[in-house]
C-alpha positions, 0 to 999 in steps of 0.5 A: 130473043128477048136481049134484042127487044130490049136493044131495039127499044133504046133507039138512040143506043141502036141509032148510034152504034152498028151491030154484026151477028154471026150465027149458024142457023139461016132461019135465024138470020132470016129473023134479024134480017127485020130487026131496025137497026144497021147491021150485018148478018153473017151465016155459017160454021162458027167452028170455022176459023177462016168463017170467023176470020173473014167475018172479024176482018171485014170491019172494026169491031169494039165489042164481041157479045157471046151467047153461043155456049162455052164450048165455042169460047176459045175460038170466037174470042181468039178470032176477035180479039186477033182482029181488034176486039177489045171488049168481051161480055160471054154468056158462060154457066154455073155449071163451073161450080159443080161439085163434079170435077168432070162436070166443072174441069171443061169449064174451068180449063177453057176460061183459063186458057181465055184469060191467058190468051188475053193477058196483056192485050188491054182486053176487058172480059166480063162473064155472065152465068146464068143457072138452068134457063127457061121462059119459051118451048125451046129451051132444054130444061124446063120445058121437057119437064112440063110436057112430061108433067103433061103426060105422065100420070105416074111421074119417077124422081130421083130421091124424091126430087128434093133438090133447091134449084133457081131457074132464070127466065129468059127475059130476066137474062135479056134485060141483064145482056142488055145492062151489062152492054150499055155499062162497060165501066161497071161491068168491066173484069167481072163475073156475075151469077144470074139466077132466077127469083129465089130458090124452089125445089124441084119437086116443087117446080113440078107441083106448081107446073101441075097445078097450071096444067091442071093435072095431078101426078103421083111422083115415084122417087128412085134412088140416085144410084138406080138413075146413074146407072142407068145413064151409065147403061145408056153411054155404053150401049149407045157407044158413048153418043147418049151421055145423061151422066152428066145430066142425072149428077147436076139434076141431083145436085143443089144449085142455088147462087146470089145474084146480089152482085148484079142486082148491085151494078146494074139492077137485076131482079129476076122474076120467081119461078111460078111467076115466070113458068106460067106463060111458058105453059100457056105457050105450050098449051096454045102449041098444043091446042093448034097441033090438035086443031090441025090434025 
């Protein structure tokens, strides 16, 4: 994770202060396990209240950095400030400002039922949203694209792809986790946007992701209406476990945002896509140069 490479670089920061992780995933805490500073790591169900409250009550805490996704927000908060926490940085989404309502509702309704838990309480929150995330083989959205750029020769869009998006490297939100940690009176009770270099159209994003691949597509652009319905036909037939509905809507949707804000109180200056996708796809190039070599 790159926020971590920036947090054991400040030593004196690291030397001054002791961490605490919580996390689901035993292999990721077999990763902090390495890390050069004290801590504790604690491993289990984040959707556990009583997990959550053995871990906020085993010591002081000052400070809770959220990075688990907006949908585990209500629990983790309440749990940490029940117990002391006095400062929350939480990595939400822009997707908050869908022109979707049932996109956006679930986001809107869960902040607001954070800021009125904790009204009153001398709490400090600051809310950071980054836009489609991207920079490793892991990630959701950017990555999916190049293997299928990689793959299909004959590649469908809906309505030609011509859609402006700004994708942030994962580097680029690391170095931001970072800033806004160490300046908890800049930063205080404020939300910022955290999105990529400047805005690129999907369909160039796909062109660019070509041209490293070395490869040519020939992309077919179907209508908006065809691609819903099919995400449609996907819910009902899988009882409702397969939900691209909202995929196909914000795919189609422009999300282009400032980052003046952050760029004005703790410099962010993200990389541009093409710049920042490259090493993406000189990783999976190399993954896929070892999976043939083993085989």
């Amino acid at each position: 994770m790159y926020f971590l490479e920036f947090l054991i670089k400040d030593k004196k920061y690291c030397k001054q202060n002791e961490f605490a992780f919580i996390t689901g995933s035993k292999k990721k805490a077999d990763k902090l396990q390495n890390l050069p500073m004290t801590k504790i790591i604690a491993v289990g169900d984040v959707t556990d209240k009583e997990f959550l409250d053995s871990f906020f009550k085993e010591k002081h805490y000052d400070t809770l950095l959220h990075i688990a996704g907006t949908r585990l927000t209500p629990l983790l908060s309440r749990a940490a400030v029940e117990h002391g926490v006095k400062r929350l940085i939480l990595v939400h989404t822009t997707g908050i400002y869908s022109k979707y309502k049932r996109a956006a509702q679930v986001y809107v309704e869960k902040e607001a039922e954070l800021r009125k838990f904790i009204k009153g309480k001398g709490v400090t929150l600051t809310i950071l949203r980054p836009t489609m995330i991207y920079g490793n083989l892991e990630d959701k959205n950017v990555s999916q694209f190049i293997r299928m750029v990689d793959k299909l020769r004959i590649f469908p869009v809906v309505n030609g792809a011509r859609y402006e998006l700004q994708p942030v490297h994962a580097r680029d939100l690391g170095k931001a986790y970072y800033s806004v940690l160490l300046q908890p009176e800049v930063t205080a009770n404020k939300e910022y946007t955290l999105s990529g270099g400047e805005p690129i159209m999907l369909i160039d994003m796909l062109k660019v992701m070509g041209r490293y691949l070395k490869v040519k597509n020939v992309f077919v652009s179907i209508p908006f209406w065809f691609a819903y319905l099919g995400a449609c036909v996907f819910y009902g037939v899988s009882f409702g476990k397969m939900d691209y509905r909202e995929k196909v809507q914000r795919l189609c949707e422009p999300r282009t945002f400032s980052y003046e804000k952050a760029a004005e109180d703790f410099g962010y200056s993200p990389m541009s896509f093409p710049e920042g996708v490259k090493e993406e796809i000189e990783m999976y190039l190399q993954q896929k140069k070892t999976a043939r070599s083993s085989s």
